[in-house]
N, C-alpha and C positions, 0 to 999 in steps of 0.2 A: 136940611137933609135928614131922611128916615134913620132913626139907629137901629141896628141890628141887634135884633131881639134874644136873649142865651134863656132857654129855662132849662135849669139844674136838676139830675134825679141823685137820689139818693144824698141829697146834701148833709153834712154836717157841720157844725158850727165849726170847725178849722178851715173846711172847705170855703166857707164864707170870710173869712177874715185873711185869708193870704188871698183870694180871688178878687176881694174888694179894694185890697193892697195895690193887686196887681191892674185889678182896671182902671186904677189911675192914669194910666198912659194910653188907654184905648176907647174909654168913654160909651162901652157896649151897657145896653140895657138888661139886666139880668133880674131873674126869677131863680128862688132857690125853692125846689121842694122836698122834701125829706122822706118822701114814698121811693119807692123799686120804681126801674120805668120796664111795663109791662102790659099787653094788651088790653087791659083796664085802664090806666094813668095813662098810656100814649093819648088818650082824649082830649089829656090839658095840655098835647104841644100845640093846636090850634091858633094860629097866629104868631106862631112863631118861626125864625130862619134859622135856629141853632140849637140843638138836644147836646147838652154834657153829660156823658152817665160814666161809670164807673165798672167794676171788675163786677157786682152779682146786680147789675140788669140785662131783663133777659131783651134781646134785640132782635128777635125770630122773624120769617119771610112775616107773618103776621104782623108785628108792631111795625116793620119797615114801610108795610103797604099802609098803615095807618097814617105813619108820618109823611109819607110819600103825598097821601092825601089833605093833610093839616098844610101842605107849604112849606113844609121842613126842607132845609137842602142841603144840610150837612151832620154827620154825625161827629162830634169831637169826642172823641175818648180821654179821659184825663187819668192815665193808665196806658204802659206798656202791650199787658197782655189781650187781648180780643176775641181770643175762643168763644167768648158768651155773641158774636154776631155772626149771625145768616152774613155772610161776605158774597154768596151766592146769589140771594136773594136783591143785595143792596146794586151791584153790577148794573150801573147803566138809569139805576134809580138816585141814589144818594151818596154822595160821598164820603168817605169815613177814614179822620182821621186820628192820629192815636199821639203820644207820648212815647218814644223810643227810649229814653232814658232821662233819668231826672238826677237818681244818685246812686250809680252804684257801691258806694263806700257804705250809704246806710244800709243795704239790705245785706253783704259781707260782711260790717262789720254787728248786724246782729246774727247772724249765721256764728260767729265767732263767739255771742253773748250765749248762744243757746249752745256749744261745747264746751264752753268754760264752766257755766251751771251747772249743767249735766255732771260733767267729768269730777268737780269738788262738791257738788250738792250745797252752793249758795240756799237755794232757792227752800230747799228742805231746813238749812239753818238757821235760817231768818224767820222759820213761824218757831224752831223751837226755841229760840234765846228769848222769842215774845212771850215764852212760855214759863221761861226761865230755867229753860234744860239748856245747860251748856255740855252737855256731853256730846261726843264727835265720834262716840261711836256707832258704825255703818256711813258713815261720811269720808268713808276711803277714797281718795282718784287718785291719779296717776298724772307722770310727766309729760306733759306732751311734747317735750326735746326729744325727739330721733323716733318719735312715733310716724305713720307715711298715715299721708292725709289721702284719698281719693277725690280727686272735685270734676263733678261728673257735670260737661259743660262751660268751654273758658273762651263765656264773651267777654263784655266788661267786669261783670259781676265776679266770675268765676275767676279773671284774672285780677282785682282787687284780693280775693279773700287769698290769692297761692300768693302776695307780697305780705299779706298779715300774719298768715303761717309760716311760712318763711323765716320772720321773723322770731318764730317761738322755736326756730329750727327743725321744723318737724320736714321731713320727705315729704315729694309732692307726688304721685300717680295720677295722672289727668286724661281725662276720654272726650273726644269731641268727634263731631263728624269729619271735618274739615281742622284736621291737626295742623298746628302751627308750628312747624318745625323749628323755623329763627325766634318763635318767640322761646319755646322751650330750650334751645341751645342757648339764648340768651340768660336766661334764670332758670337753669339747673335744674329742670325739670324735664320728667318724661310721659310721651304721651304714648298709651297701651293700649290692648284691648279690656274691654269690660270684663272681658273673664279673670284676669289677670288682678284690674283693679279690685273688686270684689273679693278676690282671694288673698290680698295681702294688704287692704287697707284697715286700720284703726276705727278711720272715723269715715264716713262718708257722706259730701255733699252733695247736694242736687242744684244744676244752674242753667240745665238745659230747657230748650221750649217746649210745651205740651205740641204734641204732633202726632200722628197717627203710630209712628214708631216707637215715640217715649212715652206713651200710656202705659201707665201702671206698669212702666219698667220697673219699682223694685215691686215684686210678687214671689208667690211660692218658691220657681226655681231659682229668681237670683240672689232671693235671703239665703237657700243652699248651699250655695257658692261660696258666702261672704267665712271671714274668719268669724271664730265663735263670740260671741261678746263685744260685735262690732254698736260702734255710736251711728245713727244716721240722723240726718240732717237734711230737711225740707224746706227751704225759704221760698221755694221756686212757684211750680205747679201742685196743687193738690191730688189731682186726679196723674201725677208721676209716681204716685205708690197707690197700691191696693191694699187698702187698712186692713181689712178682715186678716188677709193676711202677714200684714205689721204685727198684727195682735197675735196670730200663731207665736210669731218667732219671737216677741215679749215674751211669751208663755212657756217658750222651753228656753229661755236663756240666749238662743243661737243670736239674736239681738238684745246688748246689752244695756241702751238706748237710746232713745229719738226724742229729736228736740223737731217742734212742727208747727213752723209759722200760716202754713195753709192746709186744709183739708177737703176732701175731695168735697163734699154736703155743706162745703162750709154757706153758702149762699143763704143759706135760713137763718145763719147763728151770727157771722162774723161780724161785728162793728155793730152788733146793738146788743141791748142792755137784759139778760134775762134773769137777774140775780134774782126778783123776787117769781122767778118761773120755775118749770119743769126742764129739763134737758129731754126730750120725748126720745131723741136718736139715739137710737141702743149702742150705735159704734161709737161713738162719740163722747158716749156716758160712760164706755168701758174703759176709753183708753184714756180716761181722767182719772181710774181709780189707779194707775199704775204708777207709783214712785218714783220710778225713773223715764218716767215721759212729760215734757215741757213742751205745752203747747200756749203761742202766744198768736191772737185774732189778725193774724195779716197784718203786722205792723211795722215788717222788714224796713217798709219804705218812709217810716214814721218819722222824717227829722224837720228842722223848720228849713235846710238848704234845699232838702227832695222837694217838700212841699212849695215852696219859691219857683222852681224850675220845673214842677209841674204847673201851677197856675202861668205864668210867663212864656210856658211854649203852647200850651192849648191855648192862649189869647193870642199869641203868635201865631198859628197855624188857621185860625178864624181870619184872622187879618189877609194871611193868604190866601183865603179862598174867596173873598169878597174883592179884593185887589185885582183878580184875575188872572193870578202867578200860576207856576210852578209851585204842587205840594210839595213839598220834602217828604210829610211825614205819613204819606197818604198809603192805605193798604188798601188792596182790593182781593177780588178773584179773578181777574183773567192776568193782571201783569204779576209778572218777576220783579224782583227788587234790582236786579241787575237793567233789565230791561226797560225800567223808566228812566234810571238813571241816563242809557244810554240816550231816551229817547227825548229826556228833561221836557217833558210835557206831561199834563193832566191823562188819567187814564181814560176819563172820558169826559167828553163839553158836557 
């Protein structure tokens, strides 16, 4: 019997060692290549039945017709989010599917790592005692007991990080499309509008999905809004704030600051190595010169459990689609997530 053929884009050596873990039980033939997969590189999926790519490969009506061409017949994403794919495009050509959740505890509980930084200036202590200044002054924070937290967004994610704050006793302010009322009567929380949370949160996180609506939701007017000296918090989407104007409100105070595990450009910089390079992107370059901004390469989801149950459902979900099942984890463009469920069939043979 033929094995069914994986080649990997953007691989790196973890990606290879929990995938190889994990194909113990599946026995697929895999190719790892450590390029972007991009209307150049989609050349070498030729002969292949399976593309794994990641959050910055670009997957445009272009590379789909590529793969479409090469034999390709499914796209696995080994990765929640999928904005970087033509979904348009793929409709009725290739199937794609993704990674709905792996761990929401890593990516809350480093959301948590980058306000506790912030808030005590770990991060700034630790090059000076290397220094051998033990001095603590400007290393002032604050309690977070009875501070109100905003967490803009409570799917998993968003409702892991309001039990972990919770914990520190801090109030919770929550915004969602689709507010959960029994859950917030459940844990003592309240869900507002965004005008409100803005105006009386501390600290504010982001856990909502990039969509035409939540683009560059925090910008000029909603910094405005916010209380003076507020913390925010970026684990989510990149392109959910609009840096240029992050960097205003750095500049005057009115944000006091931002811990930012994705950024909008990140697609040139994140997950490799340019220590002996130039940073060329001027936004990028600025808001590194800033004291109180921590920014960490998208590594929310960085743990060895996420990693396990991302390689485990993308071989899972390959399984399914050679088996001839029902996807679970299949997105498209024409169906609703309600409306496959209803119809527990492929969105298209």
């Amino acid at each position: 019997m033929k094995k069914t053929k994986i080649i990997f884009f953007d691989s790196k050596p973890y990606d290879k060692c929990f995938f190889e873990g994990a194909n113990k039980n599946y026995g697929y033939e895999i190719k790892y290549y450590k390029g972007h997969l991009n209307s150049e590189t989609a050349l070498f999926t030729d002969g292949y039945d399976v593309v794994c790519a990641f959050v910055n490969d670009v997957i445009d009506k272009n590379v789909i017709n590529i793969l479409e061409k090469n034999g390709v017949k499914l796209i696995a994403l080994r990765c929640a989010g999928y904005n970087n794919v033509d979904l348009k495009a793929a409709y009725g050509t290739i199937h794609v599917v993704r990674v709905p959740g792996y761990s929401p505890y890593a990516v809350a509980e480093h959301a948590v790592a980058l306000m506790l930084s912030l808030n005590r200036k770990t991060h700034r202590a630790y090059y000076r005692t290397r220094d051998g200044n033990f001095s603590i002054n400007g290393l002032l924070g604050f309690d977070m007991y009875r501070t109100i937290a905003g967490v803009i967004g409570t799917g998993k994610i968003g409702k892991c990080l309001i039990d972990i704050l919770k914990g520190f006793g801090m109030g919770i302010l929550a915004y969602d499309t689709h507010a959960d009322e029994k859950y917030a009567l459940k844990k003592g929380i309240e869900f507002v509008s965004l005008q409100k949370l803005y105006a009386e949160s501390d600290i504010i996180s982001l856990h909502c999905p990039l969509t035409r609506e939540t683009h560059r939701l925090i910008n000029k007017e909603s910094i405005s809004q916010m209380k003076k000296g507020v913390m925010i918090i970026n684990t989510g989407r990149g392109d959910l704030v609009n840096t240029k104007d992050l960097i205003k409100g750095l500049k005057t105070g009115q944000i006091g600051s931002a811990g930012l595990d994705v950024y909008e450009e990140e697609s040139d910089y994140f997950f490799e190595d340019f220590s002996s390079s130039m940073i060329s992107d001027d936004v990028l370059a600025r808001l590194m010169t800033f004291p109180n901004v921590l920014i960490t390469s998208h590594q929310g989801f960085f743990t060895k459990e996420a990693l396990s149950n991302i390689a485990s459902t993308t071989l899972d979900n390959i399984k399914e689609f050679f088996d001839g099942g029902y996807l679970k984890n299949e997105i498209c463009y024409k169906c609703a997530k309600e409306c496959r469920k209803k119809q527990n069939k492929r969105c298209f043979n």
